[in-house]
N, C-alpha and C positions, 0 to 999 in steps of 0.2 A: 612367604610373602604372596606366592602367586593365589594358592590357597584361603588368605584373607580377602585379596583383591576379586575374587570370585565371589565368594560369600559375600561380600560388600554389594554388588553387582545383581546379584539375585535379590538382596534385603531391598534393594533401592526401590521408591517406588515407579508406577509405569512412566514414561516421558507424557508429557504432553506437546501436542501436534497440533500446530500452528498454520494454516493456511490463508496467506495473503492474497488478495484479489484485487486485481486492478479492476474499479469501475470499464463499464463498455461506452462506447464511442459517443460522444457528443458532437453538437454545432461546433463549438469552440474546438474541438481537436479538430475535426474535418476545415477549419476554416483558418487555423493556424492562429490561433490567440490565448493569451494569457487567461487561464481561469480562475484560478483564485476562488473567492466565496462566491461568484456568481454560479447562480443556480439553474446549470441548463439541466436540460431534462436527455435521457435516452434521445439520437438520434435512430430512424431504420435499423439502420447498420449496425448498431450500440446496442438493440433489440434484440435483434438476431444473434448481436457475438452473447449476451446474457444468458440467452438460452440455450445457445448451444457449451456455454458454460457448463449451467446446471444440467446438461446431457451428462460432461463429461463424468460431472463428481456427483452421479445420481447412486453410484453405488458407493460412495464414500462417508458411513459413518460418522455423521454431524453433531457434538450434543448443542451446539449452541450458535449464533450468528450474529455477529457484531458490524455496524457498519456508520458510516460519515452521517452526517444528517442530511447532508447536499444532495440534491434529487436524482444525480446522475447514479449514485451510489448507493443510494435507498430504491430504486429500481433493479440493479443488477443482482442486491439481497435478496431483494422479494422474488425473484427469478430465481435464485438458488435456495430458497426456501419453499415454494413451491412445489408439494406431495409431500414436504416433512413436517410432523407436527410442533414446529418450533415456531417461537417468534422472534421476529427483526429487533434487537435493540438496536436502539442507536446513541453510539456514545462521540459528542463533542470532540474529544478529544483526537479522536480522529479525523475531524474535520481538514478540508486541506487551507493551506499556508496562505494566511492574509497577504495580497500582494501591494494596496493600495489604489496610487492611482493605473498602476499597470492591468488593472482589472478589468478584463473583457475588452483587451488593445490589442489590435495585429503585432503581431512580433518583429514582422519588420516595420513596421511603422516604430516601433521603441526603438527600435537598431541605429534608425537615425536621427529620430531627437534626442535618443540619450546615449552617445555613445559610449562612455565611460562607464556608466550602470551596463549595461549591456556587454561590453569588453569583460565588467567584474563578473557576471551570471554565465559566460562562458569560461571563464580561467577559472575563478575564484568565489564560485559561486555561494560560500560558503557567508563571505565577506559583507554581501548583499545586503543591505536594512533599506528599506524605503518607507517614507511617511505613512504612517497608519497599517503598515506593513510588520512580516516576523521575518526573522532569520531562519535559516533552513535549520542552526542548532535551535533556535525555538520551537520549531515542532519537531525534529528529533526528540526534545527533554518532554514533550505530552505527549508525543504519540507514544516512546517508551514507558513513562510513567504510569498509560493507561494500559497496555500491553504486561508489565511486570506485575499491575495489577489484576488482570483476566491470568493468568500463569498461577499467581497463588492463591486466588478465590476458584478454580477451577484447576486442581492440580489432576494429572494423567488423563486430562480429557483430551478431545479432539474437535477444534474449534475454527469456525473464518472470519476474518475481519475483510470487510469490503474498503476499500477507501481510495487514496488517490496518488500518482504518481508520485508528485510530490510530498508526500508524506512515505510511501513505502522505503525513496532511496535513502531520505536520510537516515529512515529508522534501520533497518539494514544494515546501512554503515556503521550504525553505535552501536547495533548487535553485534558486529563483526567485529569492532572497534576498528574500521579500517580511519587512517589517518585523513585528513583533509590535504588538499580538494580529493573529496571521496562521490560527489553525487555523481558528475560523468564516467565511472566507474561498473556502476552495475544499468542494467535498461529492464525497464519493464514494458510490455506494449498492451494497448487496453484489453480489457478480459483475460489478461494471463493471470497466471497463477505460479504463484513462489510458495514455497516448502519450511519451516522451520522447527527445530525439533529442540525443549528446550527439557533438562532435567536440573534437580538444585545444586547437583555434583561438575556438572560440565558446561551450563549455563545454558544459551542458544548457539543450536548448530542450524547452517545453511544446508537444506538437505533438496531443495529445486529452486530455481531462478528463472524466470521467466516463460512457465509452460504456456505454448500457443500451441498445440495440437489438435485442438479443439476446433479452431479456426480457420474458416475457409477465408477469412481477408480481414487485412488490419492496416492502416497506416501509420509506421513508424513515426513518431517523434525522437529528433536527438538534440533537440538546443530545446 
């Protein structure tokens, strides 16, 4: 048995290697506000963590680079694509998470006209719908469905998706399958970088979570 499980192991073909990136720093994050589809740009700071980014993973063998359409995101690719001869796709489906009217609002300003929405986004975030708005399983099911799709049109490659907090945790979680409330669970802080290693045998493995090493300054979000 052990004999087959080995030859099995050898036949298999290579993994493919999965690197998440969290966009670098915007207005909206320095300013404590919901973002949603608005479209800020790189603030300084968001500039600086981009490239010192693509310092780190300048010796890490890229074939390919996937990222949000949203400019905060489409900046930090183009910074990690920079000296490789690859181009920026960018796929929708990565896009982050319609929020509605909570779009471009202080957060505490939400806190206390909505308290109930707000009570849910901290217990139950899971729970969340808001007018003209997704659920966090709504972009979990594209951010995955476009993710399961890059894995088998590009099998044992080694690839990064750029995009946004709110898309990485949830996708995360349903790679993990951890159960709900799962998004306060795992943290990303902007410009890190998460690891995931997925083959057809074993599926997706968690193989880094939130690298900031790279980073001489970031500020934490945790609500």
């Amino acid at each position: 048995m052990l004999i087959e499980m080995e030859r099995t192991e050898r036949a298999e073909s290579p993994p493919t290697r999965i690197l998440l990136v969290r966009h670098g720093e915007c207005a909206g994050n320095r300013e404590g506000r919901f973002r949603g589809r608005v479209d800020f740009p790189l603030n300084e700071t968001g500039l600086a963590q981009a490239r010192a980014l693509a310092g780190a993973l300048k010796s890490v063998p890229l074939d390919r680079i996937f990222t949000s359409p949203l400019l905060r995101a489409r900046q930090t690719a183009d910074c990690l694509a920079e000296g490789r001869d690859l181009p920026v796709e960018v796929r929708e489906g990565f896009t982050n998470v319609a929020l509605g009217p909570w779009e471009g609002r202080l957060k505490e300003e939400i806190a206390q006209e909505c308290p109930v929405e707000w009570s849910l986004w901290l217990h139950h975030p899971e729970r969340l719908r808001l007018p003209q708005g997704e659920t966090l399983g709504d972009v979990a099911r594209r951010a995955l469905s476009n993710l399961d799709h890059l894995v088998r049109t590009y099998p044992g490659s080694t690839f990064a998706v750029v995009t946004h907090r709110t898309v990485l945790k949830p996708l995360l979680a349903t790679c993990l399958g951890m159960a709900e409330p799962s998004f306060w669970r795992t943290h990303v802080e902007t410009a890190s970088i998460s690891r995931l290693r997925h083959t057809p045998r074993q599926g997706y493995c968690l193989t880094g979570l939130n690298d900031t090493h790279h980073l001489e300054s970031f500020q934490s979000e945790w609500i």
